[in-house]
C-alpha positions as CSV (number, residue, x, y, z in Angstrom):
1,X,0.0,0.0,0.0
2,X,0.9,3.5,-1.0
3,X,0.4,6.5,1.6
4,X,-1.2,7.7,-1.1
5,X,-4.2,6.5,-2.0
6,X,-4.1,7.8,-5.5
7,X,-1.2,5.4,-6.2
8,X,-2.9,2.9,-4.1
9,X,-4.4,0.4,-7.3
10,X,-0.9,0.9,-9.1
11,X,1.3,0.7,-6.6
12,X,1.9,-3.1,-6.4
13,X,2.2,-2.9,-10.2
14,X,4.6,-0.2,-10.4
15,X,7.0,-1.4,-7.6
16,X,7.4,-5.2,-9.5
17,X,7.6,-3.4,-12.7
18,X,11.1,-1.0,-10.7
19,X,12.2,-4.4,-9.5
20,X,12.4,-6.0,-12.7
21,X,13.7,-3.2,-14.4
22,X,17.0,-2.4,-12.0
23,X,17.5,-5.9,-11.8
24,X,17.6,-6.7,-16.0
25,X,19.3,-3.2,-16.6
26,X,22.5,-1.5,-15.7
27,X,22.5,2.2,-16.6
28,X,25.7,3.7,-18.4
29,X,28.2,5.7,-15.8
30,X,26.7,8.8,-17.0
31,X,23.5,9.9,-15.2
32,X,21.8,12.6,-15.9
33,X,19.1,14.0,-12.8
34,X,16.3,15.5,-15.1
35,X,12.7,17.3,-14.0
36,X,9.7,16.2,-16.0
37,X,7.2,18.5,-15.7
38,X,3.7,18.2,-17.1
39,X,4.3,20.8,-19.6
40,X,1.7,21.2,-23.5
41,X,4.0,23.4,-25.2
42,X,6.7,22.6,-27.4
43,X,11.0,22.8,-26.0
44,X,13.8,23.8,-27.5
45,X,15.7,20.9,-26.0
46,X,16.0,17.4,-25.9
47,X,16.9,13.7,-24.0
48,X,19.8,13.2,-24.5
49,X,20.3,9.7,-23.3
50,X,21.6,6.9,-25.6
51,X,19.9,4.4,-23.8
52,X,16.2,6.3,-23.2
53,X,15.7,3.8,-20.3
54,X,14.1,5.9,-16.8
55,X,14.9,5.5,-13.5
56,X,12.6,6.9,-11.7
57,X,10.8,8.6,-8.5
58,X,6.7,9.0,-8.9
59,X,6.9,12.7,-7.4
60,X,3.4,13.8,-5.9
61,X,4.1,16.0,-3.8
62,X,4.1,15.6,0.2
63,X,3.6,12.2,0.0
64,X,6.9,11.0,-2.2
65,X,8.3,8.4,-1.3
66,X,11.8,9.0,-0.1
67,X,14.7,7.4,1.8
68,X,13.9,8.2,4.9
69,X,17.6,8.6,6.0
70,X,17.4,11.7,3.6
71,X,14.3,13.2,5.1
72,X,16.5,16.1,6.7
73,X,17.9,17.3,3.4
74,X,16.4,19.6,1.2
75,X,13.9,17.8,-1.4
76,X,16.3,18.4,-4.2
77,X,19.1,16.5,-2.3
78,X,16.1,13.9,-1.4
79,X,15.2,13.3,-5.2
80,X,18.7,13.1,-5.8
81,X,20.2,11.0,-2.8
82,X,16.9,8.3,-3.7
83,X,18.0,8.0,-6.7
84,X,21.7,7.5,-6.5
85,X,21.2,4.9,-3.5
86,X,21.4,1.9,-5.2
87,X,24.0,3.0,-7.7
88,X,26.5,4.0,-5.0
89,X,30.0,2.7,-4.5
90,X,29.8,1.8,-8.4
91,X,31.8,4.8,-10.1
92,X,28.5,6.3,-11.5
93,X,28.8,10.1,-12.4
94,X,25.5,12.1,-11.8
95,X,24.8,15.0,-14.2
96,X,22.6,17.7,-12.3
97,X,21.0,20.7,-13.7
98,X,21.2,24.1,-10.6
99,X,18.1,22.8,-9.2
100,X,19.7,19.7,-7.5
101,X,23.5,20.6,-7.6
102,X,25.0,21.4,-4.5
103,X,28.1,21.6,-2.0
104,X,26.0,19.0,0.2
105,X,25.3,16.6,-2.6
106,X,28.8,16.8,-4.6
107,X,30.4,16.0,-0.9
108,X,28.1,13.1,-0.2
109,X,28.2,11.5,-3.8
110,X,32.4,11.6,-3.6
111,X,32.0,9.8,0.2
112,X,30.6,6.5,-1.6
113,X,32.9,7.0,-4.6
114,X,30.6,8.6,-7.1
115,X,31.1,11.5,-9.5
116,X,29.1,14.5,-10.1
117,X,29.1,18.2,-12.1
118,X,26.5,20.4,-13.0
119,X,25.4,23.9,-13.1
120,X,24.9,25.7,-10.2
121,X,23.0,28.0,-8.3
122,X,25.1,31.4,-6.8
123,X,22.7,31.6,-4.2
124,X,23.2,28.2,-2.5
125,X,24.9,27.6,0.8
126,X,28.2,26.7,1.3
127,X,29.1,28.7,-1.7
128,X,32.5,30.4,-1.6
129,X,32.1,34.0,-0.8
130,X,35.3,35.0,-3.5
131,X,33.1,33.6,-6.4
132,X,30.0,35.3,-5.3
133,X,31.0,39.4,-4.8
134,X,33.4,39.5,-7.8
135,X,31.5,40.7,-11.0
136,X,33.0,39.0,-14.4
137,X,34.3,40.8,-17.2
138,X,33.3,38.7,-20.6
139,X,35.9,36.2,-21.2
140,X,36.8,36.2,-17.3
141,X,36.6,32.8,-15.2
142,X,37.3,32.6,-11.4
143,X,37.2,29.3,-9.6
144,X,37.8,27.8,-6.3
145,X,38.7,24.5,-5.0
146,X,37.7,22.5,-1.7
147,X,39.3,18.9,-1.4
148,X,38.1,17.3,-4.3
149,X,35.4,19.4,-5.4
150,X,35.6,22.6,-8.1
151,X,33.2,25.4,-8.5
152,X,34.2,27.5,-11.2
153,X,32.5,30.7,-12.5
154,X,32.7,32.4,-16.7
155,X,31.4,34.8,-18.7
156,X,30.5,34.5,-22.0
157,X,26.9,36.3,-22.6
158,X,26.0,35.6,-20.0
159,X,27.5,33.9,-16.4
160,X,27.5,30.5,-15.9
161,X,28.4,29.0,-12.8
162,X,29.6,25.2,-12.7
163,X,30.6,22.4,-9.7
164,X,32.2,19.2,-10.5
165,X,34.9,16.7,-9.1
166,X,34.9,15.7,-12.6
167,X,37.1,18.5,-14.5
168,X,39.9,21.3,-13.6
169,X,39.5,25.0,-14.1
């Protein structure tokens, strides 16, 4: 039984279905954390996954189902910590987009031997105060380093700011 009763008919269904699935299928060592978003319109962008298979979290709001050792992260870290749990300790590399990356995340994911870089959000704690105050002249980059973890900042059009344990400045 779901806590939810809207899931409560599909639930058994969808949990052998997640069962099967993870245990026939490997995903590559690139993993890319996307948002789906009920959305009518058309995008400018694409999946860009070779495989197309989904590993996935059924969000629905209060009641998601998350580890419940996460439950005193932020839901972005949640989402992202569910997901990575059974892949851990296996040299995956999770791909994040500035809604899920950060300090907190990149930290944990290197503890149990898994990569990680994505764009990031200025605003987010732990975020070194030298890359936040300086404005960027186009062409500039500044970047700062904590153990194994990079955040590095650029201008182009506009700035773009980046963490990874994956690349160098």
């Amino acid at each position: 039984m779901h806590p939810n009763s809207k899931l409560n008919k599909m639930w058994p269904v969808y949990q052998k279905l997640e069962e099967k699935f993870k245990m026939l299928y490997m995903p590559e060592r690139d993993i890319t954390l996307e948002s789906l978003l009920l959305y009518k319109g058309r995008l400018g962008w694409r999946h860009e996954s070779r495989s197309r298979y989904v590993w996935s979290i059924i969000y629905i709001g209060k009641g998601t189902l998350f580890d419940d050792k996460f439950k005193d992260k932020p839901m972005s870290s949640q989402v992202a910590m569910t997901l990575m749990k059974p892949l851990l300790d296996k040299g995956y590399c999770l791909i994040t987009d500035n809604f899920y990356t950060s300090l907190e995340l990149a930290e944990w994911l290197i503890s149990h031997s898994s990569d990680t870089y994505g764009t990031l959000r200025r605003t987010r704690r732990r975020i070194p105060k030298e890359l936040e105050t300086k404005k960027l002249k186009r062409g500039e980059v500044a970047a700062f380093r904590k153990g194994k973890v990079m955040v590095l900042r650029w201008k182009e059009k506009k700035e773009v700011t980046l963490l990874s344990n994956v690349h160098t400045n």
